[in-house]
N, C-alpha and C positions, 0 to 999 in steps of 0.2 A: 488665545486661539488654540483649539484644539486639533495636533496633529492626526489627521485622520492615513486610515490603510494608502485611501486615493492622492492623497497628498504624497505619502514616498513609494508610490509605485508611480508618481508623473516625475520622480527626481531620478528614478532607474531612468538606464538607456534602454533601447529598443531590442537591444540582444538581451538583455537579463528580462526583458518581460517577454518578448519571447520563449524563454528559456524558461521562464517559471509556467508559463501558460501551456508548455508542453512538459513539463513535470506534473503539472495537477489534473492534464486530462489521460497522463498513465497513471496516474492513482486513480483517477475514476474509474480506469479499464481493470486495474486488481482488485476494485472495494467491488464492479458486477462481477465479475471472475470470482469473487470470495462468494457471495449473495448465492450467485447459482449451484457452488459446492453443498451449498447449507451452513457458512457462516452469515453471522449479525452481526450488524454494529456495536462495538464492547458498551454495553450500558450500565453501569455502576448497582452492583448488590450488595444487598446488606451483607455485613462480613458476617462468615460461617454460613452463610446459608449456600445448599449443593444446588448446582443445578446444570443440566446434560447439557443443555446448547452450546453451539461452540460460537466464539467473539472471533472479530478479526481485530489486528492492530488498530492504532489510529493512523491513519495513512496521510501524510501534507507532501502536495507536491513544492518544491524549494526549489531555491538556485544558490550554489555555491558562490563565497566571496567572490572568484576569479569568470562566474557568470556558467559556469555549468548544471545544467536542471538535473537533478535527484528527487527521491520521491523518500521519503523519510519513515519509516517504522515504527510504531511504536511499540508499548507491551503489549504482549496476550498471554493469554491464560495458559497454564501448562497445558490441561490436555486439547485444548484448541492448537495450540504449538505442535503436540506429539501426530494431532490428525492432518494437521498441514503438512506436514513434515510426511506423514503416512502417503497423504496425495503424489506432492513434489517428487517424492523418489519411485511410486510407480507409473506417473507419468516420464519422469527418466528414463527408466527401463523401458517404456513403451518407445519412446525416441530412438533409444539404443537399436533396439532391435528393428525397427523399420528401416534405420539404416543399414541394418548388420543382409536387411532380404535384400536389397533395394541394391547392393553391390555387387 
């Protein structure tokens, strides 16, 4: 008999599928979050070949031995990394400062 996915997610308890079922629909909300920046789905290129798009990680929503949900990263491209990375920290500063009027 082949062990299948639905087989050991009926041998989890109810808190860890819980818990993974809401790890994977905030990975859904960062992979549309990524989508509407103007990243894509990382899809494998011939090596050496350039090309401008940017990739997002591969995203799995999990749950930790101890039953807590994480949303798990995987690689991206440098400069998909440096443009993420560009976004993240001037949304930061937009945060910052809406709080900095706001007091």
């Amino acid at each position: 008999m082949k062990i299948t996915e639905e087989h050991i997610d009926a041998m989890r308890s109810a808190r860890h599928q819980s818990a993974r079922a809401e790890a994977r629909a905030v990975a859904e909300l960062l992979r549309q979050a990524l989508g509407r920046l103007g990243f894509t789905p990382d899809v494998a290129m011939p090596h050496g070949e350039k090309n401008d798009a940017l990739f997002w990680p591969v995203l799995r929503g999990e749950v930790t031995v101890s039953g807590h949900p994480v949303v798990a990263l995987g690689r991206i491209p440098l400069d998909s990394a440096n443009r993420l990375a560009e976004i993240l920290m001037r949304a930061a500063l937009e945060e910052q400062t809406k709080k900095a009027t706001t007091r």
